[in-house]
C-alpha positions as CSV (number, residue, x, y, z in Angstrom):
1,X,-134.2,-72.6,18.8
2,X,-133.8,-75.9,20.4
3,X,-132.1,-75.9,23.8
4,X,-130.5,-78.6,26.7
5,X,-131.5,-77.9,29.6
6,X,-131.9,-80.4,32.0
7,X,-134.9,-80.6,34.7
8,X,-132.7,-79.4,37.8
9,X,-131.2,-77.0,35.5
10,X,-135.2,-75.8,34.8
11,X,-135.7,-75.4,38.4
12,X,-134.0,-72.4,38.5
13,X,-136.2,-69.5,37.4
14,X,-133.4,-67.7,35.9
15,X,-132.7,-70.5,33.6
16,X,-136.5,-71.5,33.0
17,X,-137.1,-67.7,31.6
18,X,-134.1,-68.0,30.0
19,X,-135.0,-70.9,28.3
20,X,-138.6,-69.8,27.6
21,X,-137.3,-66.4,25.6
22,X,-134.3,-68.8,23.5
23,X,-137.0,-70.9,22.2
24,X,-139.0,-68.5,20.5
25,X,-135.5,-67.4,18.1
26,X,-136.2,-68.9,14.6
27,X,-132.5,-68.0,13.8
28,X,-134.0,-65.7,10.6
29,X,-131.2,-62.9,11.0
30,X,-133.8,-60.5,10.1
31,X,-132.6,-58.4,13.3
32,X,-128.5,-58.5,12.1
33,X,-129.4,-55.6,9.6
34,X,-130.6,-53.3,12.7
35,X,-127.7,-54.2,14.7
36,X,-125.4,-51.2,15.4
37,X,-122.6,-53.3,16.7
38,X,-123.0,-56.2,13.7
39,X,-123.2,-52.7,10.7
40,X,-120.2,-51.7,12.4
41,X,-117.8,-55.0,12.7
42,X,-119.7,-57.8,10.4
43,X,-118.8,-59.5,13.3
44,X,-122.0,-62.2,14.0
45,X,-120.6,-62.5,17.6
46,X,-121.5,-58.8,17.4
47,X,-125.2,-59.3,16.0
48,X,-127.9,-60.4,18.5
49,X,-128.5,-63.5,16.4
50,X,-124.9,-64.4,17.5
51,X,-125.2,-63.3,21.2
52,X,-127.9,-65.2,21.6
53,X,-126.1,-68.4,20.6
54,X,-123.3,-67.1,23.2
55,X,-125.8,-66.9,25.7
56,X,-127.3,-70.2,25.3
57,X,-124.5,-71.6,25.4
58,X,-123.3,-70.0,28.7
59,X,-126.7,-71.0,30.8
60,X,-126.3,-74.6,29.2
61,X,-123.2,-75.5,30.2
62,X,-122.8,-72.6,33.1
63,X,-119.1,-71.1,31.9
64,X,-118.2,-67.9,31.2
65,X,-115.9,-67.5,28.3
66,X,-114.4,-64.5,28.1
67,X,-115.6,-64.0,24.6
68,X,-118.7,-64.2,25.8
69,X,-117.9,-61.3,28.3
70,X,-116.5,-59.6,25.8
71,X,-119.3,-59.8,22.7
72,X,-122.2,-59.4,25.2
73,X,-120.2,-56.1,26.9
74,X,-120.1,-55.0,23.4
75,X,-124.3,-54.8,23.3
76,X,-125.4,-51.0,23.3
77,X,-129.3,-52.9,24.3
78,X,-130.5,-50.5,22.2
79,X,-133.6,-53.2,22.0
80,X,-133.7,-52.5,17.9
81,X,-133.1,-56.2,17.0
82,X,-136.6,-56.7,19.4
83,X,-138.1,-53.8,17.0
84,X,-137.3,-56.1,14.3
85,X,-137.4,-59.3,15.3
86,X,-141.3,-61.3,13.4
87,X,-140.9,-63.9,16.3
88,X,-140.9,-61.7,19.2
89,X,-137.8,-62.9,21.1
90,X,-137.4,-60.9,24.5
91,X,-134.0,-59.6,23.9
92,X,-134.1,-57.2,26.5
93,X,-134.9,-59.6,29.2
94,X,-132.5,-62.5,28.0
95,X,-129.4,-60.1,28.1
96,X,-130.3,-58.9,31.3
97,X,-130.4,-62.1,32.7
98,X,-126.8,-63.1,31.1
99,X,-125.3,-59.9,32.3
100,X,-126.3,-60.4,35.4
101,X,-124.8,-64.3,35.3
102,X,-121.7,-62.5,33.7
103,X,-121.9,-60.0,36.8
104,X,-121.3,-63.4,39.0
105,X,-119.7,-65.6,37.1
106,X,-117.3,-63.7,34.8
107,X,-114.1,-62.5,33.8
108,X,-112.8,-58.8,33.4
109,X,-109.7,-57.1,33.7
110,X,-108.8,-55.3,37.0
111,X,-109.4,-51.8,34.7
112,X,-112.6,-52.6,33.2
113,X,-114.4,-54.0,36.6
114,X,-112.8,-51.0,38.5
115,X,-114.2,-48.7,36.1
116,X,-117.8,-50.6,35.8
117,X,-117.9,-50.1,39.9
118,X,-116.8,-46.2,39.8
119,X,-119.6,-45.7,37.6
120,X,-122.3,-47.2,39.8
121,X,-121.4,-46.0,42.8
122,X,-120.9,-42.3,41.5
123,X,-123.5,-41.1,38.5
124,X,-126.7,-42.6,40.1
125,X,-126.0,-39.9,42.8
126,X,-126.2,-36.4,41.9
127,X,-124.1,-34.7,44.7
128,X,-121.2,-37.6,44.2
129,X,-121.5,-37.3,40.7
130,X,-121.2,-33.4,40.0
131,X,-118.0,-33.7,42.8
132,X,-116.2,-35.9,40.3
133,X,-116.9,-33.8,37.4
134,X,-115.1,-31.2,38.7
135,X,-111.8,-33.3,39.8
136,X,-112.7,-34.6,35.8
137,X,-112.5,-30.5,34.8
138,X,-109.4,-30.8,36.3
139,X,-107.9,-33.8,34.4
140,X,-109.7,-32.9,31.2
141,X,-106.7,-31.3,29.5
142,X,-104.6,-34.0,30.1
143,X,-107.3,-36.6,28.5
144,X,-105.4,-37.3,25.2
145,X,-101.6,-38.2,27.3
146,X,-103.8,-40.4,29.5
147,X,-105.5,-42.4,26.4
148,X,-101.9,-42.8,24.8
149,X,-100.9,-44.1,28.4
150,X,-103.6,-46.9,27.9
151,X,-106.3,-45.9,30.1
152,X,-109.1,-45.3,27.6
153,X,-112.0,-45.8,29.5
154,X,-110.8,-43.0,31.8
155,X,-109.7,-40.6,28.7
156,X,-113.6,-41.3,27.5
157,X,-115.1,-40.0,30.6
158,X,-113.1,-37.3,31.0
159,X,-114.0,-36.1,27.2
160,X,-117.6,-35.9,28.3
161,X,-116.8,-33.9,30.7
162,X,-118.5,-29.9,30.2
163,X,-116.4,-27.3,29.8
164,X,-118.4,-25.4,32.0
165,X,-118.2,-28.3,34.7
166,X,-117.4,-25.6,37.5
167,X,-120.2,-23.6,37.3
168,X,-123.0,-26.3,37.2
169,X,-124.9,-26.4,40.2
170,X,-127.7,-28.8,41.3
171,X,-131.2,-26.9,41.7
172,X,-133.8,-29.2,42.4
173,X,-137.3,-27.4,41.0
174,X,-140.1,-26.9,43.0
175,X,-143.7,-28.9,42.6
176,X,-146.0,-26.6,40.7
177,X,-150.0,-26.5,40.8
178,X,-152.5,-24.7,38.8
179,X,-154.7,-23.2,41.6
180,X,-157.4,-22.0,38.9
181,X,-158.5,-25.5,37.6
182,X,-160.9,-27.1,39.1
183,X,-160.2,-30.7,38.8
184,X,-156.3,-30.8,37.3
185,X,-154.5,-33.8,36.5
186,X,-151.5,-34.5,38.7
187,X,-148.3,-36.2,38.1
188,X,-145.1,-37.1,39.9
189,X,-142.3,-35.8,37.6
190,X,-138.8,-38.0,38.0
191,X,-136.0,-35.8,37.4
192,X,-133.2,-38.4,37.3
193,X,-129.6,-38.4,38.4
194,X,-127.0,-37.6,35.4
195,X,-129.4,-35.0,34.2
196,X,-130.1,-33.3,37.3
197,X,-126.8,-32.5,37.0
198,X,-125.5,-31.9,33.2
199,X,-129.0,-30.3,31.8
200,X,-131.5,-29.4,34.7
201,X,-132.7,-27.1,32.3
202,X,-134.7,-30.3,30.7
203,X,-136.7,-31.0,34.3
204,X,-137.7,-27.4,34.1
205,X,-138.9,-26.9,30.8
206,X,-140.8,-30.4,31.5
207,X,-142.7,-28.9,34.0
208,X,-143.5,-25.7,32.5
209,X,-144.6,-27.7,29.4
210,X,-147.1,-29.7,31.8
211,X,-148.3,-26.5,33.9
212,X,-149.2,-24.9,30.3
213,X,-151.2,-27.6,29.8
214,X,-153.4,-27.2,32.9
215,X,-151.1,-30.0,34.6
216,X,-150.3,-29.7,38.1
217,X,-146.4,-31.4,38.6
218,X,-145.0,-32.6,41.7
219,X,-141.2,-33.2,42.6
220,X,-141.2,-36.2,44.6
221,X,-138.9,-35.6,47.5
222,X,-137.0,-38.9,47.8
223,X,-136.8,-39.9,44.3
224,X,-133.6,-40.6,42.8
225,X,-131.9,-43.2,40.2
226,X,-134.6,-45.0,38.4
227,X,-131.6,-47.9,38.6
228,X,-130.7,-48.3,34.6
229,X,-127.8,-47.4,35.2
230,X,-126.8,-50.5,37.2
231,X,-129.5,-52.8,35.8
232,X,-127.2,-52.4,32.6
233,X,-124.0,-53.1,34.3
234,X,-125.6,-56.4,35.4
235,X,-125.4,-55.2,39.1
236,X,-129.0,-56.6,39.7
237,X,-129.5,-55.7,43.6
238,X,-128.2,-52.0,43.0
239,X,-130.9,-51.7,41.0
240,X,-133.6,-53.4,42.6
241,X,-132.5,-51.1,45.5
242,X,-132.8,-47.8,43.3
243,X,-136.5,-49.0,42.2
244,X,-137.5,-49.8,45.8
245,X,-136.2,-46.4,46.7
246,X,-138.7,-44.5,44.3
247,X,-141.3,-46.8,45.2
248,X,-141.3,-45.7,48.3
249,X,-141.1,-42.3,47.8
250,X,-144.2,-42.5,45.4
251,X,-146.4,-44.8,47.8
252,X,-145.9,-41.6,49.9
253,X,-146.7,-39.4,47.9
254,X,-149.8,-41.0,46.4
255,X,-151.2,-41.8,49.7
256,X,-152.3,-37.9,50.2
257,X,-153.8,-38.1,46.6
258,X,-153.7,-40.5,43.9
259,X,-151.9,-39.7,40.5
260,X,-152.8,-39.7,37.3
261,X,-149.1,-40.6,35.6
262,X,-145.8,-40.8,36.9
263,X,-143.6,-38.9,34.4
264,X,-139.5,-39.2,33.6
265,X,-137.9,-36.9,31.7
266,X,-135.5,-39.3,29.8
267,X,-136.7,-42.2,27.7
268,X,-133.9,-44.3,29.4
269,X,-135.6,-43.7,32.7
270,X,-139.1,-44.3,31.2
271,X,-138.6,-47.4,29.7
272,X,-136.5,-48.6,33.1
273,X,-139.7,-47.7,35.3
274,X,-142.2,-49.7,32.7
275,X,-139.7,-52.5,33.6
276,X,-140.3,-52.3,37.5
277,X,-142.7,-55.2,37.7
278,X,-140.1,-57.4,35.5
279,X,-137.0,-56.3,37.6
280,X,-138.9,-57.1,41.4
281,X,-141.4,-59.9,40.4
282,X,-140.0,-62.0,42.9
283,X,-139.7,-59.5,45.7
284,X,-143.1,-59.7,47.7
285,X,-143.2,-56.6,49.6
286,X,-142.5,-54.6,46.2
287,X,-143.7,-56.5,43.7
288,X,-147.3,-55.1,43.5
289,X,-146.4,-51.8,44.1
290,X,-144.1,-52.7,41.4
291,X,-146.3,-53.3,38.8
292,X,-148.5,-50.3,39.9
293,X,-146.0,-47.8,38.9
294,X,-145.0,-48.9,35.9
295,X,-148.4,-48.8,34.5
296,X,-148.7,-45.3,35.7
297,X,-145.4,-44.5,34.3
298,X,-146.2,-42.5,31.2
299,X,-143.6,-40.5,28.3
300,X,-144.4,-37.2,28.4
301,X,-145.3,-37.8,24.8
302,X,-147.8,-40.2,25.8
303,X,-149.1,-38.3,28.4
304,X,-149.8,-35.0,26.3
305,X,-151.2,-37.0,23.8
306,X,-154.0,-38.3,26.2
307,X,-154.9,-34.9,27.6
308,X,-156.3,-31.9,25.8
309,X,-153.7,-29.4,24.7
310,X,-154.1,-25.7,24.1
311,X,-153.1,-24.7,21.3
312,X,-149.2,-23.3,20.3
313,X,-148.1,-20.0,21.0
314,X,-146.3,-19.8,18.1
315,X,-145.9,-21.1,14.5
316,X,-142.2,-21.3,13.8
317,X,-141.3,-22.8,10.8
318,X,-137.7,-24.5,12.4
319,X,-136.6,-27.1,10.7
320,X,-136.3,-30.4,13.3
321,X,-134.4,-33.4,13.0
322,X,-136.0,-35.8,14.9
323,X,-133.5,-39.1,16.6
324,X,-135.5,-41.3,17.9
325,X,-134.2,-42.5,20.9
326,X,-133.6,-46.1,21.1
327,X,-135.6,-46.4,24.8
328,X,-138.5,-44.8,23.2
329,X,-138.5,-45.9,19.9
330,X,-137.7,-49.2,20.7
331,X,-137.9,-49.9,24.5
332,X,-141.2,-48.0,25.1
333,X,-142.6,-48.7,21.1
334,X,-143.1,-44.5,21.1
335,X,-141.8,-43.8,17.3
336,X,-144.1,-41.9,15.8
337,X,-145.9,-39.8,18.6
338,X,-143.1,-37.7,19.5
339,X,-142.9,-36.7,15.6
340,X,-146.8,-36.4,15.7
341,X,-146.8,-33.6,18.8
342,X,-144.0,-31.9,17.3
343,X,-145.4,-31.1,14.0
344,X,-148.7,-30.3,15.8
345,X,-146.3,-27.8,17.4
346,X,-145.5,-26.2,14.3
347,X,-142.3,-27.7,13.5
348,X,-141.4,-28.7,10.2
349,X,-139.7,-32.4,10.5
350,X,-137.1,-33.6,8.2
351,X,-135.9,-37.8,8.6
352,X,-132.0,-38.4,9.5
353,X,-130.8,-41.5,7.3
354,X,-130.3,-44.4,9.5
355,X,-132.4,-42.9,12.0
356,X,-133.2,-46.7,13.7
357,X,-129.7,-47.0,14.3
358,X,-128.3,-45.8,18.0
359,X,-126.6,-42.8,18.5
360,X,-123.6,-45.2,20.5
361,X,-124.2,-43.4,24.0
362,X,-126.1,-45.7,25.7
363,X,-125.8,-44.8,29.4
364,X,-122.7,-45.6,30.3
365,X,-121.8,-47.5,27.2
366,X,-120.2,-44.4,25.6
367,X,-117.2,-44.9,28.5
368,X,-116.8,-48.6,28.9
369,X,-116.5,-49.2,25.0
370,X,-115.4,-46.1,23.9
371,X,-114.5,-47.5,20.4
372,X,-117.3,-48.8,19.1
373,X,-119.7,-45.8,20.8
374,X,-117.3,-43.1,18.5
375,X,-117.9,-44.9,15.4
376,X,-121.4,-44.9,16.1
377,X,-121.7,-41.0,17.2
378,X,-119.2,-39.8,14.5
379,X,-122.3,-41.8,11.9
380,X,-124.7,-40.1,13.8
381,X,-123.7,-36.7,13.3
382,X,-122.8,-36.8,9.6
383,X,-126.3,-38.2,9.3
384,X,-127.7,-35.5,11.3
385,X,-125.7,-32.6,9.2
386,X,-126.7,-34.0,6.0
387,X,-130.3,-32.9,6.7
388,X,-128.9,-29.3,8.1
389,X,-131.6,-28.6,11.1
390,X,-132.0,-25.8,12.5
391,X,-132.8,-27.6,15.9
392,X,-132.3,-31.3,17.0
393,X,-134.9,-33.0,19.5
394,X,-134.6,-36.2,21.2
395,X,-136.5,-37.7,24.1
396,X,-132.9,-39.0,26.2
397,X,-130.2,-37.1,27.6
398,X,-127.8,-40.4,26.9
């Protein structure tokens, strides 16, 4: 792709990458057809093809259409046009930069920027986050009168809110060591934020899937959002502050012993860490520390496949329907491997049609385009039923 930039235009290193990543799009459209947004609409504003035009066009010139807002808001980034893509455009990276030019720049209604704060301030903090579900268990009945009264962002998030909201209670679990081995492996496990809060059970049975394994797991005390959360709302120095928070907390930890991986337990997380070194190249009391942890980052997948594993308990039989999460199918380029340990496992796997395209959750996606991220689960779960599982797995929470 051919672009007009001019040289003072260049010496901005936003616009150089920018530039850089546009010129290797051949325009091909071979990564339309893996578009969830473009299946959905036909809509090539909606494709990344087209959004990439729109964001061209936006660092050229430097305005901000709102239709730009509006089409590049409606990416889920579920990074499967990079999956597909023969020229290997840097999707990820491009539409981070325009949302973060967007973040500055743009145009949103009062609603929709009100709601895009509440959300960073409040789910990449566990304690703020599980007080407002319970004001949301309040409000929850009244979800459908406050959609029909034109707040549907607000009806959205108050859908996903548990029915159980009241009883949910934040238990952080405790490191664990395997005293008998003699020289263990030894990882940092990151619990998260949302998930520490909706389903701590997954942190748990993470870390009793490492200790079986002869692993020993540490909870890193001052840990916290990996920072995808904002990243993907375009509120760049939110999340370069989240990353330099677990930085820290793991240059701690691995100055009393070095680690052999640092472990997430959600894909979005994972593929958010392996990103560190992108997201604080230019900070220089961070950046080498930076690139340090995302190469220790691992997916649990990838880490049980590098270790030996004893052998399973139990054979049984359960039929699995495997979704690939789009972080680790696509961001992390972990497809097959998860399938792999799980038949090893003694599972019996069975495909979901359309299984590349995104489940329309997305982080936070799922609230501020509630539309589009329905369509997208309601496909999803006819897909799912038409394989009838006995048991769904998938490496993210949302």
């Amino acid at each position: 792709m051919e672009t007009n930039f001019n040289a003072l235009q260049l010496g901005d290193p936003t616009i150089a990458r920018a530039d850089e990543i546009l010129r290797r799009c051949v325009h091909c459209g071979l990564c339309t057809a893996t578009c969830p947004t473009y299946v959905l609409t036909g809509d090539e504003r909606d494709s990344p093809r087209g959004r990439i035009y729109l964001m061209k066009q936006m660092f050229e010139t430097r305005d901000v259409p709102a239709s730009t807002v509006h089409h590049i808001d409606r990416c889920l980034t579920c990074l499967g046009c990079m999956t597909a893509c023969p020229s290997g455009v840097d999707y990820m990276h491009l539409v981070d930069l325009a949302r973060v030019r967007i973040e500055q720049r743009g145009h949103r209604s009062p609603n929709k920027n009100t709601m895009r704060m509440f959300l960073s301030r409040v789910l990449p903090y566990p304690s703020r986050f599980k007080a407002m579900l319970m004001l949301g268990w309040f409000a929850r009945p009244f979800r459908n009168l406050i959609g029909k009264l034109g707040m549907k962002r607000i009806a959205a998030a108050l859908e996903l809110v548990p029915k159980d909201a009241l009883k949910l209670k934040i238990l952080r679990p405790k490191s664990a060591y395997n005293p008998r081995a003699p020289q263990p492996k030894r990882v940092a496990i990151m619990l998260g934020c949302v998930q520490e809060v909706l389903a701590p059970q997954i942190n748990k049975a993470a870390i009793r899937l490492l200790r079986r394994h002869g692993v020993d797991v540490m909870v890193v005390k001052d840990e916290g959002c990996c920072g995808a959360l904002s990243h993907h709302l375009g509120r760049e120095e939110e999340a370069r502050g989240h990353a330099r928070r677990n930085i820290d907390a793991l240059t701690g930890v691995m100055r009393e012993r070095l680690l052999d991986a640092v472990i997430p337990t959600a894909s979005g997380c994972g593929t958010m860490l392996k990103d560190y070194g992108n997201l604080l190249s230019r900070d220089h009391g961070y950046a080498e520390r930076a690139e340090y942890v995302a190469g220790l980052t691992r997916d649990a997948t990838e880490f049980l496949n590098e270790i030996e594993l004893n052998p399973p308990v139990m054979w049984t039989g359960l039929k699995v329907a495997y979704h690939s999460a789009c972080s680790l199918g696509h961001g992390q380029k972990l497809d097959q491997l998860p399938r792999q340990l799980l038949e090893q496992a003694g599972y019996t796997l069975v495909e979901i049609p359309e299984g590349h395209l995104c489940c329309g959750s997305a982080g936070t996606y799922n609230i501020v385009e509630p539309e589009l991220s329905g369509q997208l689960r309601d496909r999803k779960v006819k897909n799912i039923e038409s394989v009838k599982p006995d048991v769904i797995a998938t490496g993210n929470i949302g």
